[in-house]
C-alpha positions in Angstrom: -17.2 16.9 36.3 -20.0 15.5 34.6 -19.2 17.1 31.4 -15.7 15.6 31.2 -17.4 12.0 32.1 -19.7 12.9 29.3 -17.2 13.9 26.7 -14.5 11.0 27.5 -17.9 8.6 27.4 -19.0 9.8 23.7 -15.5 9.9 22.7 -14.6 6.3 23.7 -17.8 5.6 21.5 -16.4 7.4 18.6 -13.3 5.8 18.3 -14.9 2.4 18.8 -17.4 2.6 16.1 -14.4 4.1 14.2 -11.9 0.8 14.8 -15.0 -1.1 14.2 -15.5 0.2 10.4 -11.5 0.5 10.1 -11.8 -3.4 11.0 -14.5 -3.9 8.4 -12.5 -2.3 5.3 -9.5 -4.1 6.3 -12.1 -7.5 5.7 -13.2 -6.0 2.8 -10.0 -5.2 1.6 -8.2 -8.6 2.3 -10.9 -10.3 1.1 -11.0 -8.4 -2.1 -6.6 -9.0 -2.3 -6.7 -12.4 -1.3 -9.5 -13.3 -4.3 -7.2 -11.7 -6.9 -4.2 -13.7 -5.4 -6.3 -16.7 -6.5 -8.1 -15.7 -9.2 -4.5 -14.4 -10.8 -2.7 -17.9 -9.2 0.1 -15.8 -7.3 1.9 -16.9 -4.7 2.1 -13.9 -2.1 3.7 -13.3 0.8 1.9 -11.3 4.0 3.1 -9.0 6.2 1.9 -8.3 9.5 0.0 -5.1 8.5 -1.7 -6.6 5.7 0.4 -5.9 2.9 0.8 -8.9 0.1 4.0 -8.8 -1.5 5.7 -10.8 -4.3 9.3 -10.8 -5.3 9.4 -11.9 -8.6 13.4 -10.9 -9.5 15.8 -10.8 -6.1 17.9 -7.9 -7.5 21.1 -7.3 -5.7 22.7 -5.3 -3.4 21.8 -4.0 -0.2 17.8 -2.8 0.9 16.6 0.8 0.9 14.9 1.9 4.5 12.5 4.5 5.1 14.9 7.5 4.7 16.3 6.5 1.4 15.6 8.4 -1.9 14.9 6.0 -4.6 14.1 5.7 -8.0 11.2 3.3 -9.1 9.4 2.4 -11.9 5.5 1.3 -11.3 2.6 0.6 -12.9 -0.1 1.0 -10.5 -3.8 -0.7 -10.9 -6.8 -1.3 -9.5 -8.0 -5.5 -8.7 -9.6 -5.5 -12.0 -7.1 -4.7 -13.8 -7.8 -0.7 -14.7 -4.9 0.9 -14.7 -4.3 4.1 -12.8 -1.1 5.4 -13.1 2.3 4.3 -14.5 5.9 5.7 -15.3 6.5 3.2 -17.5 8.8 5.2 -20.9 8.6 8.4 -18.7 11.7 10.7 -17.1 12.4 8.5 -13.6 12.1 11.3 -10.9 13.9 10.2 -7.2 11.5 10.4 -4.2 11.6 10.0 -0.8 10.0 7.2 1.0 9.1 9.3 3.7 6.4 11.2 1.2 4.8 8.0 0.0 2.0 6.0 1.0 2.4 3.7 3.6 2.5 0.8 1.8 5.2 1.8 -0.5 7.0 2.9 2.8 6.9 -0.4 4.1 7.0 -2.4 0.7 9.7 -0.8 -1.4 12.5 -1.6 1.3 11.8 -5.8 0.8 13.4 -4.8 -2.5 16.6 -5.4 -3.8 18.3 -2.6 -6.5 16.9 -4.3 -10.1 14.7 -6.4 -8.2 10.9 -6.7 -9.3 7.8 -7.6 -8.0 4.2 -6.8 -6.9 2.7 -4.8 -3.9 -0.9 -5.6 -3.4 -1.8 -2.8 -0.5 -5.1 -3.0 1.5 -7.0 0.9 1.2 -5.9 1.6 4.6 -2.2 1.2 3.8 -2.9 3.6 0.9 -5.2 6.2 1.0 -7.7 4.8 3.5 -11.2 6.7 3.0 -9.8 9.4 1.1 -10.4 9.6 -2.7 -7.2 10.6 -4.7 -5.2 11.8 -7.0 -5.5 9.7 -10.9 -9.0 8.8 -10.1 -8.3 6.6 -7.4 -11.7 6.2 -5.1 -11.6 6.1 -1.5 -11.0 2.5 0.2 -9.2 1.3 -2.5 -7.0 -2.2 -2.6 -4.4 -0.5 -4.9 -1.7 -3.0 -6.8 1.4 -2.0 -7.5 4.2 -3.7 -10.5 7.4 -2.6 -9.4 11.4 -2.4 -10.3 13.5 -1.1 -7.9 15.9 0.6 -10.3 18.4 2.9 -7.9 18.7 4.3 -4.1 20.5 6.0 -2.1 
């Protein structure tokens, strides 16, 4: 018995101290977003998970949800301004939502077809503590230009 109390004890403690630093990155990471909202004078809207969004173009036509296949072209940077990764003048190559970060999961659905706009997505709505792919570090605030340019 006191083995269980012991192990649900050090476990409670290990999940706290984890919200605690999950809670201190999201800080970090809003803090860091919100600065280049201002320094770049952008008018952003938030969702309730942190994500900043921007639609700069409405597009038309219905929304894609999380199941939809779409095709998107990105240029993806860092806040100062390093760029990481873009399709830009490249094939376009349909993906699921369902095998994307989260933030693109929950941000490429405010899009129209044809519309554009910015994601601005806090580390843990991207790859969290993980390093990645295209040199991306871990506890990154990664930005994101995007055109919605099909789904289905």
């Amino acid at each position: 018995m006191n083995r269980i109390v012991f192990i649900i004890f050090f476990g409670a403690l290990f999940f706290a101290g984890c919200q605690k630093d999950e809670s201190k990155q999201d800080e970090i990471d809003r803090k860091k977003i919100l600065d280049y909202i201002n320094e770049n004078n952008i008018n952003a809207l938030e969702t309730p998970s942190g994500l900043f969004y921007v639609i700069e173009n409405l597009g038309t036509g219905g929304h894609p949800n999380a199941y939809s296949t779409v095709s998107v072209r990105y240029t993806g940077y860092f806040v100062d301004g390093t760029i990481f990764d873009s399709n830009e003048g490249k094939e376009l190559v349909p993906f699921s939502l369902g095998r994307v970060i989260k933030g693109w999961q929950e941000g490429i659905p405010l899009f129209q077809k044809g519309g554009t706009g910015k994601l601005l997505i806090p580390s843990r709505l991207a790859y969290g503590s993980n390093s990645a792919g295209y040199g991306i570090p871990d506890n990154s605030v990664l930005i994101f230009d995007i055109r919605l340019i099909d789904f289905n």
